[in-house]
Phi, psi and omega in degrees: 000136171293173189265123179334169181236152185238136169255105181271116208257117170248344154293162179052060204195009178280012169282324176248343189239111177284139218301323177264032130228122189281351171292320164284329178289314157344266201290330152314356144282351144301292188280337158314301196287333175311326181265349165128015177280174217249320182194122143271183208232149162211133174240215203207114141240164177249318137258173176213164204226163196287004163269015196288302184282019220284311195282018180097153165256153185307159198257340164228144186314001204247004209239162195305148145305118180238164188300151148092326213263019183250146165295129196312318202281300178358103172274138178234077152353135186283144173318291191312291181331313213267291135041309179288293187335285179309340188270341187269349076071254203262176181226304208239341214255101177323132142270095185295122169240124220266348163202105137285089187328020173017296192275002168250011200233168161274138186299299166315332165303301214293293199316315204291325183274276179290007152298294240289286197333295152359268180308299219285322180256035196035055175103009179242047202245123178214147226235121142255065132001107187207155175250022164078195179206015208236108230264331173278008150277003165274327184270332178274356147282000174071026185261145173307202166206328181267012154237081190263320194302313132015266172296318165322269205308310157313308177316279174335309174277323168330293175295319161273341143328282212276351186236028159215029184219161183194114334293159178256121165259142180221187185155134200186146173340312189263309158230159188214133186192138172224148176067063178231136209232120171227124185230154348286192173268140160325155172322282235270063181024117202073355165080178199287146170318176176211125164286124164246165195152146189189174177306315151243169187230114181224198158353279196276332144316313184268342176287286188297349114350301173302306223268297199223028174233139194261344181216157195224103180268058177316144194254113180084198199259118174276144178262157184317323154305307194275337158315295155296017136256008141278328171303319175303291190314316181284326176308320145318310152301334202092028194248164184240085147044265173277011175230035149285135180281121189245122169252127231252160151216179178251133225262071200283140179251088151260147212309329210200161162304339181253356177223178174284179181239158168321169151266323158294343170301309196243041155274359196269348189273297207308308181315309185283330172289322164330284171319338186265020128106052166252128176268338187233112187243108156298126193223153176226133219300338205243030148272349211212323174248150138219050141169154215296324223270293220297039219271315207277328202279320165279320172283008131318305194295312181295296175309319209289327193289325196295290197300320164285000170268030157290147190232000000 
């Protein structure tokens, strides 16, 4: 067995980082890729609205964004952008995009952008597609919010359309286009993989997971029905399960509301994800420092502990 792979989570890092500088999260990808990590992650709004924080806001700044718990002002940088920046860069280091709002952007803009992102970083692009949770960024984009799921799934056959036919026609409640010719094509043939996951795992997860998914990204410890009725469902395609790429994350303990959490505490979870066959773990850095000089010295720290659970 290889030494587990690391996702360097560079969004939600405004405890160490200040929100208008997009340079250092630039070169903690750069050093990243240097020191042996496998990929980083960004995820995405394009706004957030005064229910963003309606469920409390989380109690220490360090701990994830999740629906409901954020302060509105929370910054997110646009993806895609920050991404080319970074793909211009890198070399070697998979590009995540760890929630891509789908259903607030037009499917044709979008395919076109992440071909482009695609090519640009020749083949390291990997896309996880979602439709949020959050109903006041459906509205300040004039987007349904109760057909978001809809719009997922139109995006997906779109997006595949366009990135392996020339010309392409669709028709559909929502878009219609005939004779449409888009060049260039993605790196990678069929264009970048696409991860799924989410807070539940229900139905259309697991459909789109059979139908187009190359990875399987939950948000927290999925329970076992559900574990098994996405096992049901690929078996049923003829698809296996396990040979979807699973991703894990590492699991920060924090002491107090004011402080960081260890990194062995939350190296302590990665051994039982392993065994349930998750390969890749995400982590975010300003859960474990808190300030950006001490950036390069934890991931020192991280590569060597990951490289020693390898067998």
């Amino acid at each position: 067995m290889t030494a587990p792979r690391i996702m360097l989570i560079l969004t939600e890092n405004e405890t160490i980082v200040d929100r208008q500088d997009l340079e250092t999260l630039i070169d903690w990808a750069v050093t990243a890729e240097r020191l042996g990590v496998d990929g980083i992650m960004l995820s995405d709004h394009l706004t957030l609205g005064p229910t963003a924080g309606d469920q409390g806001r989380m109690a220490n700044p360090r701990a994830y964004a999740m629906p409901g718990n954020q302060d509105p002002a929370t910054p997110w940088p646009d993806s895609l952008m920050l991404f080319a920046a970074i793909a211009a860069r890198t070399t070697t280091l998979r590009l995540f995009g760890g929630a891509i709002i789908a259903p607030l952007r037009h499917p044709v803009q979008l395919a076109k952008q992440l071909a482009t992102l695609d090519l640009l970083s020749q083949g390291r692009l990997i896309v996880q597609p979602t439709v949020s949770w959050h109903q006041d960024e459906y509205a300040h984009l004039g987007v349904p919010f109760h057909q978001r799921g809809k719009l997922l799934d139109e995006h997906l056959a779109i997006w595949k359309l366009l990135w392996t036919q020339t010309p392409a026609s669709y028709h559909s409640d929502f878009f219609s286009f005939d004779d449409l010719y888009m060049e260039p094509k993605p790196h990678r043939p069929g264009g970048p993989l696409l991860w799924f996951g989410g807070q539940t795992l229900g139905e259309p997860i697991a459909r789109r997971l059979v139908e187009h998914g190359s990875g399987f990204h939950p948000l927290g410890v999925p329970a076992p029905p559900e574990l098994d009725m996405i096992r049901e469902r690929m078996t049923a395609a003829g698809r296996d399960f396990d040979e979807l790429e699973k991703i894990g994350g590492i699991r920060a303990v924090f002491p107090d509301d004011s402080s960081p959490s260890s990194l062995e505490d939350g190296l302590a979870s990665i051994p039982s994800q392993i065994a349930d066959g998750y390969t890749t773990f995400c982590v975010k850095p300003n859960q474990f420092i808190d300030d950006a000089r001490h950036f390069e010295p934890f991931m020192r720290d991280l590569v060597a502990a990951f490289a020693d659970m390898s067998v």
